[in-house]
BAKOL-723301 format. One record per residue: residue in one letter; x, y, z of N, C-alpha, C, O in turn. Coordinates in steps of 0.001 Angstrom, whole numbers, plus 500000, padded with zeros to 6 digits. Last residue first. Example, Ala and Ser with C-alpha at 12.3 -4.5 7.8 and 13.67 -1.06 7.14 Angstrom:
2
S512850497750507080513670498940507140512900500030507870513409501138508039 A513190494310507800512300495500507800513200496700507800514236496681508465 
This chain:
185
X371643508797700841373053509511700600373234510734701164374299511332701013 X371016506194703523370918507075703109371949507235701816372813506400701549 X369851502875704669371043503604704487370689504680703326370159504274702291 X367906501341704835367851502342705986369074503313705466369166504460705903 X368623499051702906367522499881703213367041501359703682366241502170703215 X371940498842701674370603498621703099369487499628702891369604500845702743 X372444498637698223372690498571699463371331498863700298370178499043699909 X373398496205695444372102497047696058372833497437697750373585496662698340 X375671496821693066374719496021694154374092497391695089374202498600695290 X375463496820689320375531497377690613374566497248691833373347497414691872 X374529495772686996375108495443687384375534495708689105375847494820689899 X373293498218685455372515497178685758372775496248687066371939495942687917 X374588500364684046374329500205685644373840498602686422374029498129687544 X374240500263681430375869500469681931375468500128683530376341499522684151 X371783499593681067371869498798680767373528498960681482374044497972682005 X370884503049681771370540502031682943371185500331682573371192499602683566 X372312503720679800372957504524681334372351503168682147372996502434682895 X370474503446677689372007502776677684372580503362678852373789503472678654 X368478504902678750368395503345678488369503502994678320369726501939678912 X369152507010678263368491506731680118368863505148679667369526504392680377 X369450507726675614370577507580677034370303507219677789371242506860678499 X366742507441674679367913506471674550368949506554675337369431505521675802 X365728509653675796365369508450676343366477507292675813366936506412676542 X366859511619675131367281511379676490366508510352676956366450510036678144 X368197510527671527367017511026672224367594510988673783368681510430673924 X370794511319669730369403510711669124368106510777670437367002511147670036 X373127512291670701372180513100669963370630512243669371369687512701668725 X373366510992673790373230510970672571372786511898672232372081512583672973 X373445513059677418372631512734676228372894512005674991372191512825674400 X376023512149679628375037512924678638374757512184677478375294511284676832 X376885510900682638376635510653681124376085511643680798375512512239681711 X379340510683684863377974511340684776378162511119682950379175511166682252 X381119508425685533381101509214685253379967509664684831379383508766684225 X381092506788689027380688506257687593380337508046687169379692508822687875 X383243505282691830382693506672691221382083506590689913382987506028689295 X382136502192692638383234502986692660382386504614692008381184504822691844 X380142501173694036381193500131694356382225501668694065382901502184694956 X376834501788693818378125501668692887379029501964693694378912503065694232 X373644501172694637374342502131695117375599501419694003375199500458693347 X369971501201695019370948500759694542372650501420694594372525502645694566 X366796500909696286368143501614695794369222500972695518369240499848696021 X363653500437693864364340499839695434365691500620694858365888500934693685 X360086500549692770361858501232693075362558500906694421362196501045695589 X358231499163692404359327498602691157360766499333692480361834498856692864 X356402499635693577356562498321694286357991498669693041358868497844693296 X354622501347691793355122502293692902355732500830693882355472500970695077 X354694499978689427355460501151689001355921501145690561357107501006690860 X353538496599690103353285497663689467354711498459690228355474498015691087 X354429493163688684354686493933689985354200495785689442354608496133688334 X354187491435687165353419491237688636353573492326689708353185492466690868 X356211491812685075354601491562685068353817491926685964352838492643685756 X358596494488686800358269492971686308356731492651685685355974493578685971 X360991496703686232359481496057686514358802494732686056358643494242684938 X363737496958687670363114496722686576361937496643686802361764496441688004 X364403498998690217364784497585690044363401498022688626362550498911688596 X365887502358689968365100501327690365365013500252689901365634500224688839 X368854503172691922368210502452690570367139502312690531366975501833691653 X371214505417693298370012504790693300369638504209692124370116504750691126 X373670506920693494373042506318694559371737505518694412371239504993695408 X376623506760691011375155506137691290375137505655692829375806504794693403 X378303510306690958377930508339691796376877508312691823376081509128692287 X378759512273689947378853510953689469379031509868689291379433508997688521 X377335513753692005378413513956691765379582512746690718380791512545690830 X374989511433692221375219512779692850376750513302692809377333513155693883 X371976510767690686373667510293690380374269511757691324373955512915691046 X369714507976690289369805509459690582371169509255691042371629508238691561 X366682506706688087367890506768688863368633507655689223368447508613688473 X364156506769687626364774505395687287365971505609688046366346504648688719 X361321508532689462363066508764689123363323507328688944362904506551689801 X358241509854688809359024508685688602360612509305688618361010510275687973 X356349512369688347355746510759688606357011509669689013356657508620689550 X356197515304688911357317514117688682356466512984689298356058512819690447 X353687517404686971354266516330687884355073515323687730354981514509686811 X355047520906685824354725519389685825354040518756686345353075519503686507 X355275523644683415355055522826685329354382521467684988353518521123684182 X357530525825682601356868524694682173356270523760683166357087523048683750 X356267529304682257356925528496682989356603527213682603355445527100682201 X356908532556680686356581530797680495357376530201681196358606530228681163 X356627536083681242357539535147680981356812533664681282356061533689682257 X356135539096680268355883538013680352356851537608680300357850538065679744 X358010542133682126357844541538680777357106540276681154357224540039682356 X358319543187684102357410544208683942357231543108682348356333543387681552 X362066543013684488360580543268685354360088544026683963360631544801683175 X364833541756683755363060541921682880362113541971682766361302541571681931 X366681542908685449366221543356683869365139543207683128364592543918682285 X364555542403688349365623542078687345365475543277686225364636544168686097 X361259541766688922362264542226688920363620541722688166363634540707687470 X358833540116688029358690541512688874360271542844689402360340543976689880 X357250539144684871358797539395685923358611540407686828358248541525686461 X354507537334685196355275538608684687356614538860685781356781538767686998 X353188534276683481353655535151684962354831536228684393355699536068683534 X351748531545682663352600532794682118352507533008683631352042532359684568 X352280528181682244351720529283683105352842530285682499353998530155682096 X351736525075680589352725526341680850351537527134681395350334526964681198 X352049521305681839351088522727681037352097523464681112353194523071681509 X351829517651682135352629519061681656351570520398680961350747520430680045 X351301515517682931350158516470683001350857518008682723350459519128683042 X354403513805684031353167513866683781352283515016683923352381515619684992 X357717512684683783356959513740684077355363513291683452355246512517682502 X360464510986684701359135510698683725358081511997684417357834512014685623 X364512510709684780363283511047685074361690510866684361361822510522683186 X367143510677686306366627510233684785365208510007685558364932509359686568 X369251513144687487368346511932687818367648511605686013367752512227684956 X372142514457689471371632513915687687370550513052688057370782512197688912 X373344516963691369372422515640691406371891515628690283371193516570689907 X376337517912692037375322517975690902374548516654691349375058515566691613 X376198520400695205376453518917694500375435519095693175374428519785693023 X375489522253696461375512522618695687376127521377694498376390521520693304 X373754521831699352375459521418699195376265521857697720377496521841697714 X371642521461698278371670522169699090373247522643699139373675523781698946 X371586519082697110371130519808696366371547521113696677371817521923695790 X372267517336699220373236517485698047372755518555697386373695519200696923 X370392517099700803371298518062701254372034518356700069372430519502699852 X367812516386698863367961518076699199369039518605699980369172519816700159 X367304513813698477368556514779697502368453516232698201369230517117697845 X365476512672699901366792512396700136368091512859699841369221512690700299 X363701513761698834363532514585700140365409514108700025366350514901700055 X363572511998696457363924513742696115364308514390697796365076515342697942 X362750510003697563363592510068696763364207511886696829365165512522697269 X359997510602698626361131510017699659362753510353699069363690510782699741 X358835511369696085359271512432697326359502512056698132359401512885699037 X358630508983694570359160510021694263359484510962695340360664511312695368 X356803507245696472358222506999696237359316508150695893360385508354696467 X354690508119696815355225508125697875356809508075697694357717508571698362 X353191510938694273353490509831694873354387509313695973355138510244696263 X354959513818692956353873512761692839354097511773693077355022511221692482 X356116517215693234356142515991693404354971514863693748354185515020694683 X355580519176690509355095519016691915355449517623691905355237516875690951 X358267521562689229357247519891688982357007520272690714357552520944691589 X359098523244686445358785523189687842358071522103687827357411521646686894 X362306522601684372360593522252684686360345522542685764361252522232686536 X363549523719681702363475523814682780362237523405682902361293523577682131 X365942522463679754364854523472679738364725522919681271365408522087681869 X369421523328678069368333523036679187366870523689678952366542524729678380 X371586522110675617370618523397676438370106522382676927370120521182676653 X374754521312674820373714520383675503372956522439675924373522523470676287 X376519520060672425376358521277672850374750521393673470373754521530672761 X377132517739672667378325518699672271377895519909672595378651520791673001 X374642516141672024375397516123673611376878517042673538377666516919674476 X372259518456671204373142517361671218373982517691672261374156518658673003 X369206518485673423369882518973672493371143517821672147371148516670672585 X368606518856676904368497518926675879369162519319674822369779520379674916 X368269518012680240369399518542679272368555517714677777368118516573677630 X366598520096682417366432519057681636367614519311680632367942520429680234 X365984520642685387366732521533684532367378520211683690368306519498684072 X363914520870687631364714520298686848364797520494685790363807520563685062 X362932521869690800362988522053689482363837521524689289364714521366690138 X360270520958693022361340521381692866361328521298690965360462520952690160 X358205519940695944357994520734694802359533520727694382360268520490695341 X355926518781697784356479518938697776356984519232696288356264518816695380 X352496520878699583352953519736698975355025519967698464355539521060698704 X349542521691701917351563521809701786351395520347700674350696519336700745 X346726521756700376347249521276701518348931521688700788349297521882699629 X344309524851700435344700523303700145345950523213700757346410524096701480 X345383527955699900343825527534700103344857526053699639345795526058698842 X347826529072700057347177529323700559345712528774700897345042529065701888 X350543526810700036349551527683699423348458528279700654348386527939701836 X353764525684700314352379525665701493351438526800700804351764527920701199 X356093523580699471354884524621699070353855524835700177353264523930700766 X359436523164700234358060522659700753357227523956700146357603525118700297 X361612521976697374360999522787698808360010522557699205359397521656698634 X364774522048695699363629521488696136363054522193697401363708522806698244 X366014523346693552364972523878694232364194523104695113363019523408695322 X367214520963691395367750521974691777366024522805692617364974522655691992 X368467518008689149367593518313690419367900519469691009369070519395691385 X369235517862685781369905518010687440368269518621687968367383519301687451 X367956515444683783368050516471684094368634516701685679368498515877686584 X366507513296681209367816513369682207368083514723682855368729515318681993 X363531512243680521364510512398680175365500512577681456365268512053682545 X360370511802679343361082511100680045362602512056679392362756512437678231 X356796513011679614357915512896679075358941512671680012358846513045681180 X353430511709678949354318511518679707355723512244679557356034511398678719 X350067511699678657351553511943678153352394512404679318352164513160680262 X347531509782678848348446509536679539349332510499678615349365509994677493 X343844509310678558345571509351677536345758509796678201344876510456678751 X341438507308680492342734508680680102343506508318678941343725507189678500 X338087506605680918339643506154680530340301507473680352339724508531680104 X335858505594683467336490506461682510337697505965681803338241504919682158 X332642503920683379334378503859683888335154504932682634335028504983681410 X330179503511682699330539504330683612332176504783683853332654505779684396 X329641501020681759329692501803680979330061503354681415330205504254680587 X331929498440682992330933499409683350331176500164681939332167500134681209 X332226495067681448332962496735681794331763497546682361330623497169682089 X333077491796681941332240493224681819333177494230682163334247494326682764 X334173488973680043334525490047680934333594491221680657333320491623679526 
């Protein structure tokens, strides 16, 4: 097998965890094109006494912002939407408060891209899964929806990681049939 000597490679960081979906919107900048955008408000810490951090993320890829477009009445509706999530190309931006109590101070924003939702819970019903990934099959072919028969109680974190919860949330789900295509939440 050849390689070009030309071909680039990346490191990849990624971070994965569980957070409510909140802001979603359309960006329209000024120079380049409208894209779609929202924040998630990541639960961190132990699960007794859970903080958040917060992410602004631009949404990435076809799947992810079909997904998210689909959460904006609930979001809107003031419903909790829980998703288990994978972020990519994470930086911070400063920016100064222009109002409130703490105009006129810095403040850190954490901004993303959402690459990926494994699954998304809207009042603590699973509306969605994505199907496992197989050998043959890549990331943006993996997500199909999935829906639950009855109400399933919203989980939090272990104290050991929000990737180990995603993983014992998705092994508690596994089980749950898939519904139509065309059919919304």
């Amino acid at each position: 097998m050849t390689t070009s000597s030309n071909a680039k490679s990346y490191f990849d960081l990624h971070i994965t965890g569980l957070g409510y979906l909140n802001r979603i919107r359309e960006v329209k900048p000024k120079k380049g094109d409208a894209f779609l955008a929202c924040d998630i408000a990541a639960l961190n810490g132990p699960s007794d006494d859970v903080s958040y951090v917060r992410f602004d993320t631009r949404v990435s890829g076809s799947d992810a912002q079909h997904l998210v477009r689909r959460c904006a009445d609930a979001v809107d509706a003031e419903k909790k939407v829980l998703v288990a999530f994978r972020l990519g190309d994470l930086w911070a931006d400063t920016f100064t408060y222009s109002k409130g109590k703490r105009a006129g101070e810095q403040g850190v924003s954490f901004k993303a891209r959402l690459l990926f939702i494994s699954w998304i819970k809207v009042d603590g019903t699973l509306l969605y899964k994505a199907e496992p990934k197989s050998a043959d099959t890549n990331e943006h072919e993996a997500q199909a929806p999935v829906a639950a028969d009855r109400p399933i109680e919203q989980e939090t974190p272990t104290p050991e990681s929000s990737e180990s919860a995603a993983d014992s949330a998705d092994e508690t789900l596994a089980n749950a049939p898939a519904f139509a295509a065309g059919e919304s939440f």
